[in-house]
N, C-alpha and C positions, 0 to 999 in steps of 0.2 A: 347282277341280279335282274339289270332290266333284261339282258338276254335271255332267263328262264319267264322272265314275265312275258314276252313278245311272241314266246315260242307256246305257251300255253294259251294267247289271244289269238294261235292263229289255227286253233283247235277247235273252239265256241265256234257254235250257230248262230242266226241272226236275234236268237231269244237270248242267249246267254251275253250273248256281248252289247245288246240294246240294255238289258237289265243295267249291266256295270256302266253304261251310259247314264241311265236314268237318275241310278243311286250316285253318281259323282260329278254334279252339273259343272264344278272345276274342268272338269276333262274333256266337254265338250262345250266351254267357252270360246268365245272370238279371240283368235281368229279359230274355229273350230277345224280338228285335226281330218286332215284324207290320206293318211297313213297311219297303219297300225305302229310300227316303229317310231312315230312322232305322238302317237296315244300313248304308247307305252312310256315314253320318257313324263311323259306329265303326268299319269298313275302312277309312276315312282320316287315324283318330287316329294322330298322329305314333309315339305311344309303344306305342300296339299294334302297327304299321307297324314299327316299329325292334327288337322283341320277337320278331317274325315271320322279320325278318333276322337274328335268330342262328342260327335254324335251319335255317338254309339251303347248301347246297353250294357248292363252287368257282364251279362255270360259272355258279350263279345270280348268284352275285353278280361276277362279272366282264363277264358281258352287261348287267347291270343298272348296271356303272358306265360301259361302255362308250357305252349308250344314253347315258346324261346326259351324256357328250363328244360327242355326234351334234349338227346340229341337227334336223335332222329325220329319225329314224332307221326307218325301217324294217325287216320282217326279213330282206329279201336287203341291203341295204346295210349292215345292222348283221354278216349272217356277211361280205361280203366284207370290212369293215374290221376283224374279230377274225382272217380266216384262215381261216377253214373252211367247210363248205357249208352250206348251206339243212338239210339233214336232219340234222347235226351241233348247228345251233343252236335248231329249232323244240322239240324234247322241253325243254330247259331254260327258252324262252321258253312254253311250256305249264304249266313249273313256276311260274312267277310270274302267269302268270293265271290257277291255280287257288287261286293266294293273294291273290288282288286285288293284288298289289303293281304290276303291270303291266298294260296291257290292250290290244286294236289300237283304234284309232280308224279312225271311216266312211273317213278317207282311206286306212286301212292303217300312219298313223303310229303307232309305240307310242308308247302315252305310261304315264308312271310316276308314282306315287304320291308326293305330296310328301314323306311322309317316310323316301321312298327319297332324296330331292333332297338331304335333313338331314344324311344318314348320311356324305355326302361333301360337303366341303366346295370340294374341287378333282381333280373324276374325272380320272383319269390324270394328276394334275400337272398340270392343265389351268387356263386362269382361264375369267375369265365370256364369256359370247361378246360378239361385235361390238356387238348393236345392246346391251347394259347399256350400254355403255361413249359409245357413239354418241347414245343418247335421255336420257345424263345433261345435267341444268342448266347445268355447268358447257361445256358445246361449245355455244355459239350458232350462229346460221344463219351466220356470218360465216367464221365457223373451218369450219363442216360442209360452207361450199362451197370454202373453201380447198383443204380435203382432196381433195375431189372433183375443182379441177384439178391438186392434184399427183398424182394417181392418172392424168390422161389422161381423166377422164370427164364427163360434161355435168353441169355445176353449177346449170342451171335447175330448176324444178319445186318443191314442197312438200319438208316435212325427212325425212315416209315418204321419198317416191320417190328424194332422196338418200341415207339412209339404208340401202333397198336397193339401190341401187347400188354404193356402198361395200360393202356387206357382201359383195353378189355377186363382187367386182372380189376383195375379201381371202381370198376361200373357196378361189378360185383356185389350184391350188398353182403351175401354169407360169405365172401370172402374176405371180405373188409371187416365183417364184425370178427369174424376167425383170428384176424390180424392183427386185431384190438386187445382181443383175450391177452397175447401174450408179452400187451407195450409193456413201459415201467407205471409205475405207481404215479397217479394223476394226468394219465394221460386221457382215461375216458371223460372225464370232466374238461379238462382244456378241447377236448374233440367238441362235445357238446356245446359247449361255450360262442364257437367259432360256428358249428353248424347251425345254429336257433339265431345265434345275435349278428353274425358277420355279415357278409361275406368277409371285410375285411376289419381289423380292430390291429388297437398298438399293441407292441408286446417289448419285450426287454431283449434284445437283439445278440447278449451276450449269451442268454441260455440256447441259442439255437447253434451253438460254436461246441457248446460242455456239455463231455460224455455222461451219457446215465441220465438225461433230463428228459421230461417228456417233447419239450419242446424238438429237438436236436432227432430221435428217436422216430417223430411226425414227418419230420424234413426230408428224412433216411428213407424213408419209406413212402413219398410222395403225396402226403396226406395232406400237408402244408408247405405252402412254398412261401418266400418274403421276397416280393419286389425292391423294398428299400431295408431297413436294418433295423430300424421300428417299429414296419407296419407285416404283419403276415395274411395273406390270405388261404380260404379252402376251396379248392377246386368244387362246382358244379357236381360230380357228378358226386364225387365222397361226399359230399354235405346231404345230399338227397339218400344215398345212404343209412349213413348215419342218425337220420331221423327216425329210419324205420318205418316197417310196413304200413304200419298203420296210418304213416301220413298222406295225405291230400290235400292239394288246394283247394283253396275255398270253390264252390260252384253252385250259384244258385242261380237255377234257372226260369224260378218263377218269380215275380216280381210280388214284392211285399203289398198286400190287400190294405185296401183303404177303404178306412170307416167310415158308411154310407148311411143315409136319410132319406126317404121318400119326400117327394116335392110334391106340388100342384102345377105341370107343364103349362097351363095356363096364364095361373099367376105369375110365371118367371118368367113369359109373354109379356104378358103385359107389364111389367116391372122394365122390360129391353123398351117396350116402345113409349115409356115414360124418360128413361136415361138417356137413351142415341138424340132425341131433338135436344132435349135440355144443355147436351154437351155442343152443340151444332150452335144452338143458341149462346149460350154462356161467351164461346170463344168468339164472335161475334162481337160482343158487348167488349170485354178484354180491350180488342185491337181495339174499337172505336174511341176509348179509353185512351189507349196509349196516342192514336191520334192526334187527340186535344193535348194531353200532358206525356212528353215524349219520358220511358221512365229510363232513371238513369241508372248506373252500374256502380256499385263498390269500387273502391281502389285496387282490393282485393282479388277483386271480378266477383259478379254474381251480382243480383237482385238482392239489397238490403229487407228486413221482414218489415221494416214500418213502411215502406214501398208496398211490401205483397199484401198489408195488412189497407194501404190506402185503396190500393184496385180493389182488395174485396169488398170495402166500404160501401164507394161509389157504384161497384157493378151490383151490389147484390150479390155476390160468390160467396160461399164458405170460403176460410182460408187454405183449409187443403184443396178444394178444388181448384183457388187461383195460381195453389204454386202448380199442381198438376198442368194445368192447360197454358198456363205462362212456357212450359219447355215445351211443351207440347207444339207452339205454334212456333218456335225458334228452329225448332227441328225441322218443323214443316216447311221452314222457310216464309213463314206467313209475317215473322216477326225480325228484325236484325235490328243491328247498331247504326244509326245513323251522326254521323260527325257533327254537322252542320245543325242537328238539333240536341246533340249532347247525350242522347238516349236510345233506345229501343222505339224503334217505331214500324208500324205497319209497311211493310215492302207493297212492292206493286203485283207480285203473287195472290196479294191478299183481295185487292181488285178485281183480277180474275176470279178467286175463288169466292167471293158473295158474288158472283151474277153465275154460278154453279149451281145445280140443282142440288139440291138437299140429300140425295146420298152421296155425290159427290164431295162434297163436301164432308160430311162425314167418314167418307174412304180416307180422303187427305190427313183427318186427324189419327185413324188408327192405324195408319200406315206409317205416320212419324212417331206414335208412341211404341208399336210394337218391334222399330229399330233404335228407338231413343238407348243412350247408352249411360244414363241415368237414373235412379231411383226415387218419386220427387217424395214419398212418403214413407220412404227406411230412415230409420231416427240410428245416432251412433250417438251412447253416450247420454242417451235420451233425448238427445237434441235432433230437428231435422237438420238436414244438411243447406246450404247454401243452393237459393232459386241457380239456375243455368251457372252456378258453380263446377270447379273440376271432381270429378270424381274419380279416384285411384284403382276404383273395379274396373272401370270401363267398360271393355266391350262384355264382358264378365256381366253384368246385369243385365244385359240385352238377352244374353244366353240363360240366363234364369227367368227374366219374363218367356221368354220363349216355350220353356221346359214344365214350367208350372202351367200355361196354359193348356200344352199338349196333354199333359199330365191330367187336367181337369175332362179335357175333350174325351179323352181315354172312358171315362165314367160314362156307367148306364141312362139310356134315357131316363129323367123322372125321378133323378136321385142328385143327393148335396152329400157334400162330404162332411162328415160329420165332427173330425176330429186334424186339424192342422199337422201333427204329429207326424200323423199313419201317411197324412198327403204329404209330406217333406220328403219319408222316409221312400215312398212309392216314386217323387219324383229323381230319388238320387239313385234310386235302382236303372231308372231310365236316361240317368244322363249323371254316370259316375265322376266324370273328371271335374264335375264343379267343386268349386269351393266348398264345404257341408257349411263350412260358418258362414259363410258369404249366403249362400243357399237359406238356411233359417233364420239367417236376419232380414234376407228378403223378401221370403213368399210373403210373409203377412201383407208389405206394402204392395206387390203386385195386387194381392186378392182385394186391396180396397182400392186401388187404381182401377183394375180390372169392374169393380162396381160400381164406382162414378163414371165408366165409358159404357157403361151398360153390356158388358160382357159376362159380367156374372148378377146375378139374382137372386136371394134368397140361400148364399152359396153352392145354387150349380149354375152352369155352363150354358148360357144363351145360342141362340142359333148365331146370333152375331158374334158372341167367340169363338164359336165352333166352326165357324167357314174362316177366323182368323186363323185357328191353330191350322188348319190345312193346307196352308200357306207353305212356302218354302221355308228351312230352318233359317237359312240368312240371305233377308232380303237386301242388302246390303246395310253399312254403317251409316250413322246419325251423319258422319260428314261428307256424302253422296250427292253433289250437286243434279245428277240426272232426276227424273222421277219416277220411284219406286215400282215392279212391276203390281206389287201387293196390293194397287191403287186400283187397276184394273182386273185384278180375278173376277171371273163372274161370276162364281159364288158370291165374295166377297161381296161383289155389288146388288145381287139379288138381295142375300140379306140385310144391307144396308136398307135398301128399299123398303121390304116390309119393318122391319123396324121404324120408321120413321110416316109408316103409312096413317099412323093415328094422328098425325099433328092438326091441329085447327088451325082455319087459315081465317074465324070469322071471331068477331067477340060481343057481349051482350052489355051494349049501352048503358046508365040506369040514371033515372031522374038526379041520383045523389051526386052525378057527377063521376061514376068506376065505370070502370070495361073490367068486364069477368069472364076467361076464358077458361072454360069446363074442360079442360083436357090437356096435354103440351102443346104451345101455339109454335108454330112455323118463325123461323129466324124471321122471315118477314115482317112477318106481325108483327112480334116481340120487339123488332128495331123500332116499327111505327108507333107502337105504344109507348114506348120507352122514350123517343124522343118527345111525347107528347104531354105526358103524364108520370106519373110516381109509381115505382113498382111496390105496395104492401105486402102482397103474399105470394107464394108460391107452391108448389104441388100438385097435387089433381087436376087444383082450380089456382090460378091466379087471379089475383086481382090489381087494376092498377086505378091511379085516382087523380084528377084530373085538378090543376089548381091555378092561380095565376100567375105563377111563377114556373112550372111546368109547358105550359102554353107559352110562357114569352120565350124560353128557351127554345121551344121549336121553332118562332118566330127569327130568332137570332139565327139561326140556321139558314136563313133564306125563304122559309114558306113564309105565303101572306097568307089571312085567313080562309079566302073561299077557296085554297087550292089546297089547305090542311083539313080544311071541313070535307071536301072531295076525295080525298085520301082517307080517310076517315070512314067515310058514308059508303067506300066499298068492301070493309069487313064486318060493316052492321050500322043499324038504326040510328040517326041523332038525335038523340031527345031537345027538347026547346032551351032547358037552364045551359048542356052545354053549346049549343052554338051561338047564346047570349055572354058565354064568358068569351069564347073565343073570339068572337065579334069589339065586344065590350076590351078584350087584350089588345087587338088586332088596332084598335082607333087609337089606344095612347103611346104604342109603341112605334119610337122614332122622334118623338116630342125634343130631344138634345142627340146630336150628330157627334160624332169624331170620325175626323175625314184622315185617312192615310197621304203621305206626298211621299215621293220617292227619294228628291233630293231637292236642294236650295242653289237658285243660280244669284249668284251677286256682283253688283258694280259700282262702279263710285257715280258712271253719269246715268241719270236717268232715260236720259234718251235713247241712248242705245238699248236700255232695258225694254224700254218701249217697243222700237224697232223689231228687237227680239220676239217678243212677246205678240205684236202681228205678222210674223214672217209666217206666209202660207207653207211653208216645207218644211217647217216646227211645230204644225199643229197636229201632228199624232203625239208630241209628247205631252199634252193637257196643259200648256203653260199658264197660268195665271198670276195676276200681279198683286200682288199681298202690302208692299209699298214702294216710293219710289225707287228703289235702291232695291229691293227683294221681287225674285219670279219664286215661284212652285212649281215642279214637274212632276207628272207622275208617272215618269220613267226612272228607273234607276241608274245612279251616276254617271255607269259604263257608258248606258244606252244615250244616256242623255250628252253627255261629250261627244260621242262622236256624232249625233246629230246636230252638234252645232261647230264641230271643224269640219262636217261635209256642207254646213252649208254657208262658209267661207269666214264662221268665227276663230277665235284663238283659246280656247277657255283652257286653266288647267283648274286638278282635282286640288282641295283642299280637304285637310282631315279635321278630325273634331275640333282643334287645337290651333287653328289656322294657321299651319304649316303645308306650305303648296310640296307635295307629294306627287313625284313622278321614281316610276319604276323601268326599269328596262325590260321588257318582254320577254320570255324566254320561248322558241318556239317550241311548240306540240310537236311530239312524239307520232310519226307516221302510224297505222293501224297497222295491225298484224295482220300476216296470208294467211289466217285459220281458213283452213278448207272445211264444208260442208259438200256433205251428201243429199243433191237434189233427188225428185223423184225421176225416177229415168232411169237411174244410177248415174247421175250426169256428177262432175264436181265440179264448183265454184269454190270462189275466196268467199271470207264474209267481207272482205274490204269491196266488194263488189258492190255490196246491198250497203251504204253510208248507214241509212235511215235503221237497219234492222239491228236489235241490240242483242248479245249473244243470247240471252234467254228467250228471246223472240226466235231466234232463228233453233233452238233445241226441236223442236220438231223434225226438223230435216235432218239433224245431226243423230236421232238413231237409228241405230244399224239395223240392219236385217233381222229379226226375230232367230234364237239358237234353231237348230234343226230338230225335226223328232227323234230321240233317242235310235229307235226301232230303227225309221228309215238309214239316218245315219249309218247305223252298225250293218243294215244291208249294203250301203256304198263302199263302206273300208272294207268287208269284206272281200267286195268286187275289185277293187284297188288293191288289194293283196293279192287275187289272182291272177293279177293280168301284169305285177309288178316285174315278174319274169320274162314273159313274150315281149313287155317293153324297154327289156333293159338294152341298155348302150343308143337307146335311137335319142335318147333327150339331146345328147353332144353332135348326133349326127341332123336333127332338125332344127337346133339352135346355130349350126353353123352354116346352114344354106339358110336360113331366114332371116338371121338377126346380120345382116352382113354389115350392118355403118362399126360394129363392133369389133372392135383388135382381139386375137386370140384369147387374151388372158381375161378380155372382161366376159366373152364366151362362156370359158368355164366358171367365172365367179355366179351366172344367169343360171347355169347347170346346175351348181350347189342351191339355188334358189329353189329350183325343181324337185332336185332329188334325196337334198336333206335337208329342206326346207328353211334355211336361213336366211337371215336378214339382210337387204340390199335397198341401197337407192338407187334409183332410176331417173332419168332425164328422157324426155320424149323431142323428137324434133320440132313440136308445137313451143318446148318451153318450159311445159308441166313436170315438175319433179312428184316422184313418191318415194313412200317409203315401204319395200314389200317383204311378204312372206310365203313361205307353204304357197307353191305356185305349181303349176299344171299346165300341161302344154295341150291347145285346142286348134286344132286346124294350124293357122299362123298365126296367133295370136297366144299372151302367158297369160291366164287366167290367173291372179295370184291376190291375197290379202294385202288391200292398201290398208294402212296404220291412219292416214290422214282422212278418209273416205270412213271407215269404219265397215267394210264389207269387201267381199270379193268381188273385183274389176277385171275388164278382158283390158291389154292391152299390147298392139299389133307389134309383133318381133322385129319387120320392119319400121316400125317408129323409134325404138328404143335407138338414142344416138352416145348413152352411158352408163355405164353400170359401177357402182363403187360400192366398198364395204360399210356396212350401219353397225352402229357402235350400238 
């Protein structure tokens, strides 16, 4: 099959064959292909093929199963056996040749991609056609010309030619109903039976042996064959038959209408630029949260709900909002497990991401929900499901947020859909292969997920969903350590912007002691108010309120008061009561101390304690002497032992229990040669850079941006024509260049070249890779290093090894 597919890619123009680029971002993945025979094999992988087919419409895939019940299907014989015309079916069989899944052939036959063939195992209830059934082992010549005279037809010739004959004679339908007229008694029912219900069904194995039965009579005459003794099936083309003219597969090629509402475009404005801060915000408050109290996990796994019901408590959240942005931030990587504190706590992402500008920030959260592979607000059973619990849909929910929101995007400016129903039914016309149950038990929770992210409004579709759904269909999955391209679209990011262009960045003081901010205030603010004050209300207008317990806590934090009143005094006025509270908090806080110590050094003489305790090359560990017999350091243990065997004591560790505890060291584990891709195209180790931690170094480690569809499929084209003029030079310039190499690794460099498989390399510097799909440039192999993540030249002359990669 790939050689009818390679032979019709090398027929396209640079428009046709960009297109099939465009629609199959699989196929022009890293390492992206420069040969059409290396495209074609990856167009014909099953599971890229079967990946392609979920994204796909009604009518594609009902012409595409239609096709595979054809036998030689055409595009006017394929519309007139679905029912419709030539102009009805050509735009959808356009859709599937600009995905390779289908293509015409020189005769005009389509033919289809086998792992279209996969997808169904029995198109339309269909079985296999005539000749599977006819050129199997088990029908000899004896039996195949039997057949041929109980059909009425000439039994001489080769087993093709009767083979085609039969087949011709069964394709028949007025020759098959003709055939019918004259079975025994209960044969048209057993026929019908097998054609509507089958292909295959049990049957009683002994009536297909005993003369005069329908069963036996079926056999005789090639209507039904049985693979095993109790199962029969009806060939393909008698079944279609037998159903009679009148039938057709189902084919609808309009997509079911959904019940629509006129909106206020305005209002559904400003409803986006009400939700995008407050979510920006919200998830802010969460971490901060989890900061002070790390939250911990079920036995089970997941977030227990007297956990999700404590964080909504303390932040202020609704409780659907905090299970919503609690995965929200897991995903984002804003949130993980921490050992050493037992819980869920804020990563060092999350660092970076509050000193983000605010749609940044906001990209980061809808770009982890819109791959999240969770559902935080579909109830099963009534009940929600378990916070950052497993869920058994998986990537299956990702795929239904996805489809509901396209689905929404789809609708007229200035309209809501009016009826969940008609939008289920609308989104399953546009994305058949989901689940339908999985599908209606989820849109609801998408549609109010999608409203606390400020993506939908008054039930339509914000500019901020609307640049979402324009997104690729799979930006990748929820467990993607890289970061997301869907982070930086610039749609995505313009809308982000204006959505959050309303926020207030000031608030209005008031004698009584509140800050009231007339509109959504900026994370900033809302941190600073928050840490300052009590949040009472929220909405249009918050308000927060300001008390002596509110004030000591900011306190506790580290601000003293004239640098909290400063902080302050730059989003608005100080009235006199509060900088007499904060003053008046300010003087009694600190009044009883509790001081931290690291560890306890102890000894029976004091004087040595002594000694210890003025020794100048101990005094970065804060020693102080508590009594004769007791120091305090406020180093910890480690640190503080060997600060006192380097300077010439003998101390060991004791544990709570005053048992002296000594461990034998086990040494560290040397770092890995992760290679990175510098800018240059240069590569390094990361064991180069000690200081740089793999997430630090992820900058450098992506790869070269995919290519443009278009240009792309200009270069393969060009690379297909010129594959001729340079054939046989690759072995003849691999062998005057690459000379440190013995014949046979020669040609293993050559298969690198010319059908592009996998090799490791060794250079005379030292440097190993691992390569592919390679090109030969002057004297140098231009080819995809695996460890680099992009295409590298490297000099024919350098290579001093080449070995096979598993």
């Amino acid at each position: 099959m790939e050689d009818h597919l390679l032979g019709w890619l090398r027929t396209l123009n640079e428009d046709g064959l960009g297109r099939i680029l465009a629609n199959r971002p699989d196929a022009i993945a890293a390492p992206w292909p420069r040969r059409l025979d290396t495209l074609a094999q990856r167009l014909g992988n099953g599971f890229a093929v079967m990946e392609t087919l979920r994204g796909l419409p009604l009518p594609c895939l009902q012409l595409a199963e239609a096709a595979l019940a054809m036998t030689r299907p055409t595009p006017e014989r394929l519309a007139a056996f679905v029912d419709a015309t030539l102009d009805e079916v050509t735009p959808w069989l356009r859709h599937l040749y600009d995905r390779a899944l289908a293509w015409p052939g020189d005769d005009g036959v389509i033919r289809l991609a086998q792992g279209v063939a996969r997808w169904w195992s029995a198109p339309l209830s269909l079985g296999e056609p005539l000749d599977h059934y006819l050129n199997t082992w088990s029908i000899g010549n004896e039996a195949l010309h039997a057949l041929a005279r109980n059909l009425g037809l000439p039994a001489q010739g080769n087993k093709r030619r009767v083979v085609a004959r039969v087949t011709e004679a069964l394709s028949d339908r007025e020759r098959v109903a003709a055939l019918v007229r004259g079975a025994p008694d209960g044969t048209v029912p057993l026929l019908d039976r097998f054609a509507w219900q089958g292909p295959a069904l049990n049957v009683d194995g002994g009536r297909f042996v005993t003369p005069g039965t329908p069963e036996k009579w079926c056999a005789d005459h090639g209507l039904l064959f049985r693979p095993s003794w109790h199962v029969a099936e009806i060939p393909r083309e008698v079944a279609i038959g037998l159903r009679g003219p009148g039938y057709h597969p189902a084919y609808r090629p309009e997509p079911p209408e959904v019940a629509t509402i006129p909106v206020d475009p305005e209002e559904v404005d400003h409803l986006m630029t009400l939700a995008a801060p407050h979510v920006v915000e919200r998830c802010a408050a969460l971490l901060d949260n989890t900061a002070k109290t790390p939250l911990p996990l079920l036995k089970t796994g997941g977030v227990g709900v007297r956990e999700v019901r404590r964080v909504a408590k303390e932040t202020g959240c609704d409780e659907d909002e905090t299970r919503l942005l609690l995965e929200i931030c897991a995903v984002a990587r804003l949130l993980a497990w921490d050992e050493p504190s037992g819980g869920m706590i804020p990563t060092e992402r999350f660092d970076r991401w509050r000193l983000d500008e605010g749609s940044a920030r906001l990209r980061v959260l809808l770009a982890a929900w819109w791959r999240m592979e969770r559902s935080s607000l579909r109830k099963i059973d009534g009940k929600y499901g378990t916070v950052l619990g497993d869920d058994s849909a998986g990537s299956a929910v990702a795929r239904v947020r996805r489809a509901v929101i396209s689905a929404l995007a789809g609708l007229p400016a200035g309209t809501a859909f009016a009826d969940r129903d008609s939008l289920v039914a609308n989104v399953h016309w546009h994305a058949p292969l989901l689940d339908r149950e999985l599908l209606t038990a989820c849109a609801p929770a998408v549609l109010d997920e999608a409203t606390l992210l400020g993506l939908l409004a008054n039930d339509a579709i914000t500019d901020l969903g609307r640049a979402l759904a324009g997104l690729a269909a799979r930006p990748g999955d929820e467990n993607d350590d890289a970061v997301p391209m869907v982070e930086h679209d610039p749609v995505l990011a313009d809308a982000a912007t204006r959505a959050l262009a309303s926020v207030r960045r000031s608030a209005l003081f008031g004698p009584d002691l509140t800050a009231v901010v007339t509109g959504p205030p900026s994370a900033e603010l809302a941190a600073l108010l928050d840490r300052a004050a009590d949040r009472e209300s929220r909405g249009a207008a918050s308000v927060w309120r300001f008390t002596t317990e509110s004030v000591r806590r900011a306190l506790d934090h580290g601000h003293d008061a004239d640098e909290l009143l400063d902080e302050l005094a730059t989003v608005g006025t100080i009235p006199q009561p509060l900088e007499y509270l904060v003053r008046d908090t300010a003087r009694r806080h600190g009044e009883v101390t509790v001081t931290t110590v690291g560890c306890l050094v102890q000894a029976g003489d004091p004087a040595l304690l002594a000694e210890i305790a003025a020794h100048r090359r101990l005094g970065r560990l804060g020693l102080r002497l508590l009594a004769p017999t007791v120091l305090v350091s406020g180093a910890p243990p480690e640190r503080t032992l060997a600060a006192l065997r380097e300077a010439g004591y003998s101390p060991v560790p004791v544990s709570d229990t005053g048992e002296i505890t000594i461990h034998r060291a086990r040494p560290e584990e040397p770092p890995g040669g992760k290679l990175i891709l510098l800018p240059g195209g240069q590569v390094a180790e990361l064991s180069e850079f000690p200081g740089i931690k793999e997430w630090e170094a992820l900058p450098y480690m992506l790869a070269e941006p995919t290519p443009d569809p278009y240009e792309h499929a200009r270069r393969l084209i060009t690379a297909s024509r010129s594959e001729d003029e340079t054939s046989g030079r690759t072995w003849a310039i691999i062998g005057r260049m690459a000379t440190r190499l013995p014949t046979a690794q020669q040609s293993l460099l050559g298969f690198v070249v010319d059908r592009g498989v996998r090799a490791g390399i060794t250079l005379t510097d030292g440097l190993t890779a691992t390569i592919s799909h390679g090109e030969l440039k002057g004297g140098a192999l231009d080819a995809w290093c695996e460890e680099a993540g992009d295409y590298l030249e490297f000099p024919l002359a350098e290579i001093v090894e080449v070995r096979g990669a598993l």
